[in-house]
N, C-alpha and C positions, 0 to 999 in steps of 0.2 A: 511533396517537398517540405522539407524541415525549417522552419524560418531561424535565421541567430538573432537574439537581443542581447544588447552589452548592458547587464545589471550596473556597472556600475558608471557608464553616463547616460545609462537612457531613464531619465526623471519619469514617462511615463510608464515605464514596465514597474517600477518601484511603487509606481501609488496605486498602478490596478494589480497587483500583488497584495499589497495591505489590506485597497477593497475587498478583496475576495476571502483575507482572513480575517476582515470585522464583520461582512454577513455572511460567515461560515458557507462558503461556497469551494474552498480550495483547503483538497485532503491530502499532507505528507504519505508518501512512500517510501519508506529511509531503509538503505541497503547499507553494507558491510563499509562502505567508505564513510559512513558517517561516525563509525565508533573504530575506525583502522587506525594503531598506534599507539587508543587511552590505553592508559594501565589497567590493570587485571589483576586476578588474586598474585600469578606469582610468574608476570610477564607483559604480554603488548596483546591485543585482537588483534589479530589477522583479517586483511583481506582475503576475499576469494580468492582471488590469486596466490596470496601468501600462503593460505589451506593448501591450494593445487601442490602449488612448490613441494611442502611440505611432506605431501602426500606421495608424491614421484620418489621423492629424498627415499622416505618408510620403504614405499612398494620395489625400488630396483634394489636393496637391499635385502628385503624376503624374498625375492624372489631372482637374486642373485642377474638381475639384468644390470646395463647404463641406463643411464637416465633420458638416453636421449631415444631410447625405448617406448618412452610414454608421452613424447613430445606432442604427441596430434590425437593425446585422449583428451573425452572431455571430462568437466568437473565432477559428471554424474555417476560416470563411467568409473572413471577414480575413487571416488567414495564407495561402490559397490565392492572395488577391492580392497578398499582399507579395512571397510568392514568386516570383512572376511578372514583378512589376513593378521589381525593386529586383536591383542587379550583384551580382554575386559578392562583389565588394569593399567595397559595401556590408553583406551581408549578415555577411561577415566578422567587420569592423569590430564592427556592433550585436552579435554573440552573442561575441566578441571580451572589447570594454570591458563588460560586464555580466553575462557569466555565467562566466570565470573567474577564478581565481584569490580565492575569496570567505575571507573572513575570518569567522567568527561569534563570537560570545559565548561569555565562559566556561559561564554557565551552559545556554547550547544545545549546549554542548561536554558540559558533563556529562551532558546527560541524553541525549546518544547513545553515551554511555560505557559506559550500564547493560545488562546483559547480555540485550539482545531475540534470541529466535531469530533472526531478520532484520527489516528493513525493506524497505518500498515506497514508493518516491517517486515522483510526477509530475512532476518537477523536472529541467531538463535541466541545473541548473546545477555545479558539483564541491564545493559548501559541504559537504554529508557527509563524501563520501570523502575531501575534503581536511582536513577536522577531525577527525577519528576514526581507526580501525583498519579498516573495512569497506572492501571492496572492491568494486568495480562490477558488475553483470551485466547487459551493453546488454538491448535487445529483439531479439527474429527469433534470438537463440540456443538452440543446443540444447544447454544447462548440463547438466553432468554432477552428479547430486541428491545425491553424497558431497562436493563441493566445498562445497555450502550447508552440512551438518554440521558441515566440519571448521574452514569459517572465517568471518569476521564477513561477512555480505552481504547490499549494499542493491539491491536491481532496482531499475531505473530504467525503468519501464514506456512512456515517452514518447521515450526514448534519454537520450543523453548530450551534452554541448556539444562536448568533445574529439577525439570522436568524427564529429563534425557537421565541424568545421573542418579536422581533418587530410586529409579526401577531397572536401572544399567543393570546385566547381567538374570534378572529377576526370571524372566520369559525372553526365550529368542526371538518368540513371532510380537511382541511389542515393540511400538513403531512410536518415536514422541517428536525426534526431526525428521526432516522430509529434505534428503541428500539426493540417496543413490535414485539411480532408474525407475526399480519396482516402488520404491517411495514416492517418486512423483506420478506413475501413472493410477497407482493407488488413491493421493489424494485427489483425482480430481472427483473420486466419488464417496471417498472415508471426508473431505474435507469441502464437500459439493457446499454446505451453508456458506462458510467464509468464502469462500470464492465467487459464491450468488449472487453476496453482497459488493463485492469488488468489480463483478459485471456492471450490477444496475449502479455505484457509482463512477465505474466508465462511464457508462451512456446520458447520468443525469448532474455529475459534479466535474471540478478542475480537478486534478490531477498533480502534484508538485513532486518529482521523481528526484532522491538525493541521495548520491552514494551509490547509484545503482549502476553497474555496469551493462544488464542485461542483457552477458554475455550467453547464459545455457538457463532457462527459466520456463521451460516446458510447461506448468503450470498455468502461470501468468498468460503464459503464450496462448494457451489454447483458449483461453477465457477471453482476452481482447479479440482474438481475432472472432469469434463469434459475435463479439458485440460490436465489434467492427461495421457489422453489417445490420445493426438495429438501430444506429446510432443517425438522429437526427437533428438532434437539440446542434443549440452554438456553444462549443465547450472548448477549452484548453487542456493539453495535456504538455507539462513544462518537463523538461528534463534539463538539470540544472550542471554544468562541463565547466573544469578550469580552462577548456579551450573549443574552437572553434570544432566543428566534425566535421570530419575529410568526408569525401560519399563513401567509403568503404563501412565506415563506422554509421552513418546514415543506415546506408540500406540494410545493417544488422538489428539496425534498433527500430524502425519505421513499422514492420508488422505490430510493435508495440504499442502503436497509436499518438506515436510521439508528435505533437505539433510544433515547438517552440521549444529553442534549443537556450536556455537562460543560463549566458555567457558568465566566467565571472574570475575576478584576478587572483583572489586569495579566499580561499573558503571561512576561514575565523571573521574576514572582515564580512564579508556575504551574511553572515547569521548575526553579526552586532549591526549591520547597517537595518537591515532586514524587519529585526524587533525595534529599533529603533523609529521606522517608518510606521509604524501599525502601533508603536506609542504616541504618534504623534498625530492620530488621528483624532477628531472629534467626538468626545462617547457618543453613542448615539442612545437617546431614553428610548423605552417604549410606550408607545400611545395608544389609548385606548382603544383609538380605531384600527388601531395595528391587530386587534381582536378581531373582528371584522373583515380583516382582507382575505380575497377567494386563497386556501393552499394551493400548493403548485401539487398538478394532476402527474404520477408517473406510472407509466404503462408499461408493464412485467409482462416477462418473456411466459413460455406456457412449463419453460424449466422453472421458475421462481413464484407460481403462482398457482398451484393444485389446487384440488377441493380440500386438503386437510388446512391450505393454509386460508383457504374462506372460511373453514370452521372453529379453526383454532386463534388465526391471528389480531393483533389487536393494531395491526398497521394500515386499517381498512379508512380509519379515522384519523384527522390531521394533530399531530402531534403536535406539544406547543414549543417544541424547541425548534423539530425541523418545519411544522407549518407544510408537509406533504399527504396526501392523500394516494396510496397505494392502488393503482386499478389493475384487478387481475385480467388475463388474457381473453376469458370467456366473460368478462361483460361487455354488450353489446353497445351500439353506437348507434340511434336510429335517425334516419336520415331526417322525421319530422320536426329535429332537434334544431337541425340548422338552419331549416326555411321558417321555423318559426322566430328562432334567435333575427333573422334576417328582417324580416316584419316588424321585430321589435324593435331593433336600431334603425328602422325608416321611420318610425314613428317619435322617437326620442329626435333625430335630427329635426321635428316640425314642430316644439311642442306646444306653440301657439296657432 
């Protein structure tokens, strides 16, 4: 079951919101609703929805049906025919005028300002990176995982636009978004790194879902639900609605590991109230002893943790930003561990 909180009278959902983005514990997910309307080189971004529209419009016209032909396809389905059906220079054109060059809001400017370890966007559009300090990290890369610590970075799980237009036409069999069908069941293994990562922070961070309808996200899908099932820790996963969800909307979005449905009246004010609460927190210094504290242990599945990445990777050791220590699936647990741990704390309780 889904629980509602009303962001804007519940004072407690607001300050453990903040907490969780002063000790970098809770990571944006920002979907097509968050950039739906700014302007663009030579128009508005579309929602998914607006795409689909869009899409039905093109397709019963090539292919001389009604529109009401394409009523109960899905969005995947529909891009595998666009793609087909529609030139280059069309294609151009449409991702072109709509998905560069975007302008946002001051106050969606601010609240990507706040210091998230990273973000994930399903969004192919540049409204982040071009508002912000964050830099891009396509999919089907294999990111070097010190480049994430040292600098602001959004994955863009679906690809990029820029990326899409600069090799448009170049090769048919190049792939830079990730739409149609064979796109997504492709990436789950051309784009297995970024999605690795999106597991293990399912299982070991919050969650903060904005803009996302996750109506048709096969991807996404296939990854929570596996993690679904390794998932121990106490975590939050927020999906953020200008209204309450019926159960129908529930039980669409639930396999996604939605916990907490973070209510809210007007979205501009959501994002100025929001960086306003997490400005008005106390800095916190660091302390020397803060040197010193055990990292937090997280335990990788046997997909995320091979022998290349024991010999190769440098996440074995606690980083000093995240303070994690990586444990792959074949190191061992030995039981002497914890009768002696046990021994030990008998003896700390007597020390006189």
């Amino acid at each position: 079951m889904i629980k509602h909180r009303f962001y804007d009278e519940d004072g407690s959902l607001r300050s453990e919101l903040a907490m969780l983005v002063q000790e970098k514990k809770l990571i944006p997910v920002i979907g097509s609703g968050f950039t739906r309307k700014c302007r663009s080189k030579n128009g508005v971004v579309p929602s998914g929805g607006d795409m689909l529209n869009y899409m039905v419009e093109v397709l019963s016209k090539k292919y001389n049906k009604n529109i009401s032909c394409f009523e109960n396809s899905s969005f995947a389905s529909l891009c595998t025919k666009f793609d087909k059906q529609t030139t280059v220079e069309e294609k151009f054109d449409y991702f072109s005028d709509n998905f560069t060059l975007v302008e946002l809001e001051k106050e969606k400017k601010d609240f990507l300002s706040l210091l998230w370890p990273y973000i994930y966007t399903i969004n192919i559009d540049d409204g982040i990176e071009r508002n912000s300090t964050y830099t891009m990290i396509p999919p089907r890369k294999d990111y070097y995982e010190k480049y994430i610590e040292e600098f602001n970075t959004v994955f863009k799980i679906h690809g990029d636009v820029h990326e899409y237009l600069k090799f448009l036409g170049s090769d048919v069999d190049r792939v830079d978004i990730i739409f149609n069908k064979k796109q997504y069941i492709d990436s789950l293994k051309s784009n297995k790194k970024m999605l690795s990562q999106f597991e293990d922070d399912f299982g070991t961070n919050n969650l903060l879902y904005i803009g996302c309808s996750l109506d048709d996200e096969p991807d996404l899908l296939s990854v929570v639900s596996g993690a679904l099932k390794n998932v121990n820790a106490h975590r939050e996963v927020y999906y953020v609605s200008h209204k309450e969800l019926d159960q129908e909307m529930q039980d669409s979005i639930l396999d996604y590991g939605i916990t907490t449905c973070v209510v809210v009246k007007d979205y501009r004010q959501f994002y100025s109230s929001f960086v306003s609460t997490v400005s008005k927190l106390p800095v916190v210094k660091t302390s020397l002893i803060d040197f010193y504290r055990e990292p937090e242990i997280v335990c990788l599945d046997e997909k995320t943790s091979t022998l290349n990445f024991m010999l190769c990777s440098d996440n074995l050791v606690p980083s000093k930003y995240k303070r994690k220590i990586m444990r792959p699936h074949f190191f061992i647990k030995r039981d002497v561990i914890d009768s002696t741990n046990t021994h030990k704390n008998s003896k700390v309780q007597n020390p006189i």
